[in-house]
C-alpha positions in Angstrom: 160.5 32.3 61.7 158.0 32.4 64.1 157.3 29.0 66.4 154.4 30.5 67.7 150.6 29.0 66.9 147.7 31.2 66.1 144.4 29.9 66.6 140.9 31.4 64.5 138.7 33.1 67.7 135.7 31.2 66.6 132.6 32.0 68.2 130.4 29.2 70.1 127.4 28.7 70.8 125.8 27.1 74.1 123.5 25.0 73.9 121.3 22.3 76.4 120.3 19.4 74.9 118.1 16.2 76.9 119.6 13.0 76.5 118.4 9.7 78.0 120.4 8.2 80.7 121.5 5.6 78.4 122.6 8.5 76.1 124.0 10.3 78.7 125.9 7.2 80.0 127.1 6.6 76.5 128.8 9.7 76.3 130.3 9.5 79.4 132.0 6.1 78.5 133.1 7.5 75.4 135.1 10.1 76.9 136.5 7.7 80.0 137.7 5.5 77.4 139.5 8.5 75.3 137.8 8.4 72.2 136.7 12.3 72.4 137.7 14.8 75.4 134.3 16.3 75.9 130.7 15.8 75.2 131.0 18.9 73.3 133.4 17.1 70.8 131.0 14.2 70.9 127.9 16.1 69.4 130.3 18.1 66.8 131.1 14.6 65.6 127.9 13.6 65.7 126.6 16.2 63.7 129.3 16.0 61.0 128.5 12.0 60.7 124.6 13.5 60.2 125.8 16.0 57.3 127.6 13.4 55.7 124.6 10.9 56.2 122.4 13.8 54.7 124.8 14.5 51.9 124.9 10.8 51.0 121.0 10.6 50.8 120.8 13.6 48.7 123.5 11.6 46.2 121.3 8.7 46.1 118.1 10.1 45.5 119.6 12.7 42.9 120.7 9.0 41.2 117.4 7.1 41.8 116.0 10.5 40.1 118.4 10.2 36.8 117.6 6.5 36.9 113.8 7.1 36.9 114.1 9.6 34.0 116.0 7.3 32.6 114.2 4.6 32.6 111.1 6.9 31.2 112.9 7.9 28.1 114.0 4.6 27.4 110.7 3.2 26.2 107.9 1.1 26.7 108.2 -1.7 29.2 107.3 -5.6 28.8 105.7 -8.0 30.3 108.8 -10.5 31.2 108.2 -14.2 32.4 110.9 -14.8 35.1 111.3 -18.4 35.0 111.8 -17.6 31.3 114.4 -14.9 31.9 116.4 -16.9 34.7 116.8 -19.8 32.5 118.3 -17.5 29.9 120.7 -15.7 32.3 121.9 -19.0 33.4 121.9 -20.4 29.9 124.4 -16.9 29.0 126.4 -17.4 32.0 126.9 -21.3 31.0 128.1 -19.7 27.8 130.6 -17.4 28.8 132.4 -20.1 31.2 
């Protein structure tokens, strides 16, 4: 058996990217206090938490999209009074207790 660790070659790719100094100093404190050993491991996470921030949006809005067509095929709306309907909901909820 062999003890030995291959890595992937992966290929990178250089980039230079403008911060603010408050952006700058940001990173910096992140790596001093040892949350991430580089800036470079900094804006990888920071770019994963933005596909998953993308990913998320594209979840909701395909569910406010199937809620919409939903609420299309289900019909006609009405015309609802509200103190009407709260006192109902509160008169169910007294009902259930």
């Amino acid at each position: 058996m062999c003890d030995r660790y291959e890595m992937k070659a992966t290929s990178m790719r250089t980039l230079t990217v403008s911060l603010t100094p408050h952006q700058a100093a940001t990173m910096q404190n992140a790596i001093d206090s040892g949350g991430y050993a580089s800036n470079s491991e900094i804006v990888r996470d920071a770019l994963r938490l933005s596909e998953q921030r993308e990913e998320v949006r594209r979840m909701e809005i395909a569910r406010l999209k199937k809620a919409y067509d939903e609420g299309i095929v289900s019909g006609e709306g009405r015309n609802i009074d509200a103190e009407i309907f709260l006192a109902e909901l509160k008169a169910e909820k007294r009902s259930r207790r």
